[in-house]
C-alpha angles and dihedrals in degrees: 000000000000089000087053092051088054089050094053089054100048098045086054099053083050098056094039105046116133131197079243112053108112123193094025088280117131103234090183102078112046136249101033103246106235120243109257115260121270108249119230130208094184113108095205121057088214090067091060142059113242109244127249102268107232113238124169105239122189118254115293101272098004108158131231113270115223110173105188112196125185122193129241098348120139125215089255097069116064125073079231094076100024099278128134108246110086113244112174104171091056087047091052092046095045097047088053087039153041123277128212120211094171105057125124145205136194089249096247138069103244109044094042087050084053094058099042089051095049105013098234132121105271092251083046085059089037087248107120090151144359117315094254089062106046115130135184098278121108105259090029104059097106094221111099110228126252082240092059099064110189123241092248091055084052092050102043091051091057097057105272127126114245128212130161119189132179122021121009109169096160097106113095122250097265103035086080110088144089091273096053137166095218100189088115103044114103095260089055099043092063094291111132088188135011126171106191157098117287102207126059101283130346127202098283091214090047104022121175096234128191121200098199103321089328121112113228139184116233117257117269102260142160108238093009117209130179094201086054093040091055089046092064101041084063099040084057091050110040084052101050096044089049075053100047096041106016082171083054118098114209135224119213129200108183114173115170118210079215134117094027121094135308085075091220115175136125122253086248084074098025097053097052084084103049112149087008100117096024073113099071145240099279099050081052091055086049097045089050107052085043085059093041086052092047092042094057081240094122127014125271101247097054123131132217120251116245115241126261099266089231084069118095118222104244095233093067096051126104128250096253087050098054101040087051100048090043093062077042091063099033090055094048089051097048077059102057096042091054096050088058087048091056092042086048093057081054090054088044095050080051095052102041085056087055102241101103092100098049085044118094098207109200097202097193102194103204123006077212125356123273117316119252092186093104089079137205087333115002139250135273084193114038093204096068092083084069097052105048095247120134116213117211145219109245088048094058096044095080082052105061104088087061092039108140091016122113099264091064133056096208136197124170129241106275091242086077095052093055094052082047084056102049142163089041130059109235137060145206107333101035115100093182108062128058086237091070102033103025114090129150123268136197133194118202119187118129093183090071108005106078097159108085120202103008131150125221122183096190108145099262131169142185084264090067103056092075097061094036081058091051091050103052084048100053095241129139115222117262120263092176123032123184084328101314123110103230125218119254120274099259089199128088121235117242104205086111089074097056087083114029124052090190096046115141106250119242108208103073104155130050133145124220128208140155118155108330100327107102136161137162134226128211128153099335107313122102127211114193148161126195098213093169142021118234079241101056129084109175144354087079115172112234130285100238091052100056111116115235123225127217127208147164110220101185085070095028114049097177104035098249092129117080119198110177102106097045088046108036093147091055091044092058091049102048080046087053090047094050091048084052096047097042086054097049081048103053088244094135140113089044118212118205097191115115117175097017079062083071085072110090080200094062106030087048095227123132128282134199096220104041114174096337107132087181135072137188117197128176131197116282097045117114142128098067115159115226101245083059091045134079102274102220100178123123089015146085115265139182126204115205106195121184112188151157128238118190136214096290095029142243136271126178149066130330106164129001142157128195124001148241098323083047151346149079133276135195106195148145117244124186083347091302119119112239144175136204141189117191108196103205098318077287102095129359113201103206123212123192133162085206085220115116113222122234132233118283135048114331128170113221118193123178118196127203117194103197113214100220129193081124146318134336100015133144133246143185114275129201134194122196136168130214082246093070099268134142149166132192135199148147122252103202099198141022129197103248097197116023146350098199145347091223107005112113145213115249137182118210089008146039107240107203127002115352118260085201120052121219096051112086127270126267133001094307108050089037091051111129110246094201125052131265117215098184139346116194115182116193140190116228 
């Protein structure tokens, strides 16, 4: 038995062996299976030599590993790349580096996190849009599959430390609750440690933050900041794990929730930039693309892009208008900048410990270009986009002065993301424009990288970091990981570029998509169609009457060239490809709906809460996302509270979901049973029943009547206690989609910011002071 087992071994060394493999050990199938133990015949151990213990190290000379990832930020912005907002930290890493103007995203944060993670293409990964919006169809699951192992995982069974910061939003919907699972959390994709936020962006003065699967508060701190939080959270432990393992290298993943609505930033970084954008959106466009000419960052004869048509020129906006989208921008870049100055403090800690020189750094500059999501004139509550609701102006204009800070939720007019953008046309969401998918992007590595501050224009995308990663480590990619074949990285390394500025570029086909808005890329040339605006939600033409454009981008940077006419034949072909390559990928059938896919009924994906129409919750839970919790919009509800009230009496919270910007709260103030609804931070309907409760057990039931005839109506509401008494009331409005991306439901306490004003603020001030038996919550 024990020379079979030999043989085993051996045959599989043999069959596996990579160029490589360093140590004898087989870094293709994970994790390294371990020698067999040496079998002793001496009675005494002090008769023997202990054995060298076997340990996975990572290859001889194999660097530290540090992806930096900003959201929605489009390859206009930065200084870096000739934009107008000032990042130091980019410009120090590209002049000692190398910068990409060619690189491309999937238009949208999920599904390019996806790809860079695993470095396949985002259906490969079932992530053909955001998490909220996944459905049953293959590409568009949400749950990454066992055969596509992520890069963490790699790294962390060949002997690196792992940690991931910041924004994660690669968990499905309803794996997010208490009951897990918890496969596709960090700590479970090759992270040994991630401090973060699970969902697509968080409050960045009140965040939901997760340490591993553990819910924690933020620390108690003066000018609270997440980004600033995250950031030293990785500066400890890079440190103490350089400390720890010196021989260690280490993998970062650091993702900042920044700069993605909500706009969160203190007037100290937002007001840096007074009076810098009075000059409008369109004289930016026009600035930028002067400096990125001058700069050698884009070619000479590139065109700007034309505006959306949807865009107003800024000359013929009103005062109002342009006071207002100006704070806007200078909010949105404080932001940014101090986002580079956060992730500056990470590359100095690096480089105080001395291992700056021996760390590729990956700065990826915009996980999607800039969002346009804001619209016409942006939002004071970001979640109104998902409710249907348009802000206006005149509206906003009384909130300036406070823009960016917590009592508002802030996006910024669409006009702003396009000159963001430039200079391309188009923005976040759409896969096909540069606009959508294009960002900067720097590599830093001084070890192998000798050439500072070059440019390379090589076709690059999210798919190829991976394997750029495996191949400045030394690693081979995984054929076998924790007993599952893989398939096969889909992206090309870019090594091949460190050196050689002219290099022909590898990747020469990829197909874009993102409901609806698809294009495809080969050897230069670029087939695309816009199906559908950021801005717009339904009333979409067709898909198979959506008209193609052709274009050669060797010779047309920034798409403003259409070819179809003069190339039909082209034009048929790249269309044929696309079809080809959407099918091998699992991209068909494409679905176009954006907010309805919110809907586990109608996307078909699972859902935690099924059919129940009935739900039992007990004190202590809280926490609970709103895609793993009874959705009660657009319905009628009851809630069925049993409590306790001592001698004293008892204030607080006994069952809320959302938070300040929306949601709903069933609480006790100043002894008295309330309940209200906040419609969007824009109106609270109040309901009381003005009669204290004594001491002793009480059930307290509220009671909403919606009033149908669609979504987002209004209803009667009632409050009444066991005593006797009752209150009555109207509530106007409800919110018909959505109350938060990140806000929870809680029972005893309300997590985050308060939905109800008057009670305190966060878990410690709402906390219930009596004690709550039961809460059921039903649909009627």
């Amino acid at each position: 038995m024990k020379q079979k087992s030999l043989l085993v071994l051996s045959l599989i060394v043999t069959l596996f062996s990579s160029a490589y493999a360093q140590d004898n050990i087989n870094r293709e199938i994970l994790p390294i299976v371990e020698p067999e133990a040496k079998t002793y015949t001496e009675l005494d151990a002090r008769n023997t030599k202990p054995p060298k213990r076997f340990e996975v190290k990572a290859p001889k000379e194999a660097p530290n590993v540090v992806i930096v990832l900003i959201d929605d930020l489009g390859m206009g912005a930065t200084s870096a790349f000739g934009g107008p907002i000032n990042t130091p930290t980019m410009d120090r890493l590209s002049n000692g580096g190398l910068r990409y103007n060619n690189f491309n995203t999937t238009s949208l944060c999920s599904p390019t996190r996806m790809a860079i993670k695993t470095g396949r293409n985002h259906h490969t990964c079932n992530t053909g849009s955001i998490m909220e919006t996944s459905t049953a169809y293959p590409g568009n699951t949400g749950s990454l599959p066992a055969s596509v192992a992520p890069l963490a995982e790699t790294m962390r069974l060949n002997g690196y430390s792992t940690a991931a910061f910041g924004k994660w939003h690669e968990t499905a919907a309803w794996e997010t609750s208490v009951s897990g699972p918890f496969d596709r959390w960090p700590t479970r994709q090759g992270f040994d440690k991630f401090y973060g936020f699970i969902g697509g962006e968080t409050d960045q003065w009140a965040p939901l933050i997760f340490d591993g699967v553990k819910k924690v508060n933020p620390p108690k701190e003066e000018n609270y900041h997440f980004t600033t939080d995250m950031t030293n959270q990785a500066i400890n432990w890079v440190k103490a794990q350089q400390s720890m393992t010196p021989d260690k290298p280490f993998f970062v993943y650091f993702s900042t929730g920044a700069v993605h609505a909500p706009h969160h930033v203190s007037k100290e970084w937002s007001d840096k930039y007074k009076g810098q954008f009075d000059k409008g959106w369109d004289v930016i466009r026009e600035e930028t693309v002067a400096k990125m000419k001058a700069n050698g960052i884009i070619p000479k004869n590139t065109n700007l892009g034309p505006k959306p048509e949807a865009i107003k020129d800024w000359k013929k906006l009103t005062d109002n208008e342009r006071k207002l989208f100006a704070r806007q921008a200078e909010v949105f870049s404080g932001f940014v900048e101090m986002t580079d100055f956060e992730i500056g403090r990470l590359v100095d800690a690096i480089d105080e410990i001395g291992e700056l020189d021996n760390t590729i750094i990956v700065f990826v500059a915009g996980d999607n270009g800039t969002s346009a999501e804001g619209g016409m004139v942006g939002m004071y509550n970001e979640m109104t986009y998902f409710n249907f609701v348009e802000e206006k102006v005149e509206d906003l204009i009384p909130l300036m002065d406070d823009w960016g800070l917590p009592n508002t939720f802030p996006h910024m007019a669409a006009g702003w993301a396009v000159a963001f953008d430039a200079p391309f046309t188009w923005t976040k969401q759409i896969a096909s424009d540069f606009g959508g998918t294009r960002t900067g992007m720097i590599v830093h590595y001084p070890d192998q990288v000798k050439q500072g501050d070059g440019i390379r224009g090589q076709f690059t995308h999210a798919i190829d970091i991976a394997p750029t990663i495996l191949e400045v480590a030394g690693l081979p990619e995984p054929k076998v990981v924790n007993g599952v074949p893989q398939t096969p990285i889909e992206g090309t390394s870019f090594v091949y570029s460190f050196d050689d500025a002219n290099a022909p570029e590898r990747h020469v086909i990829q197909y874009f998509e993102l409901f609806g808005n698809r294009a495809l890329y080969y050897n230069g040339w670029f087939a695309r169609t816009i199906h559908r605006a950021p801005w717009e939600m339904t009333d979409f033409s067709p898909l198979e009457e959506d008209k193609w454009d052709l274009y050669n981008v060797r010779d047309d940077f920034s798409l403003t060239k259409n070819l179809a006419a003069k190339y039909p034949e082209k034009l048929e072909e790249m269309k044929g490809l696309f079809m080809a390559e959407a099918e091998r990928y699992h991209v068909l059938p494409i679905d176009d709906r954006v907010v309805e896919r919110t809907n586990p009924a109608i996307a078909g994906r699972p859902d935690i809460m099924g059919g129940r129409t009935s739900l039992k919750l007990y004190e202590g839970m809280e926490g609970m996302m709103e895609n793993t919790f009874i959705n009660i919009k657009n319905r009628s509800f009851t809630i069925d509270a049993e409590i306790f009230v001592p001698e004293g009496g008892a204030n607080g919270v006994i069952l809320t979901q959302g938070g300040r910007f929306g949601g709903w709260s069933l609480y006790m103030k100043n002894d008295v049973p309330e309940f209200t609804y906040n419609f969007l931070g824009l109106e609270r309907y109040v309901i009381t029943t003005d009669a204290k409760l004594a001491p002793g057990k009480h059930k307290v039931s509220f009671a909403f009547n919606y009033d149908g005839g669609g979504n987002g109506k209004g209803g009667d509401a009632t409050i009444e206690v066991s005593d006797g008494s009752k209150g009555k009331g109207r509530i106007e409005k409800t919110q018909p989609n959505m109350f938060s991306a990140d806000e929870t439901a809680d029972v005893g306490l309300d997590n985050q910011t308060p939905v109800a004003e008057g009670i305190g603020y966060g878990p410690e001030e709402t906390t219930f002071t009596g004690k709550i038996d039961k809460v059921i919550i039903e649909i009627k």
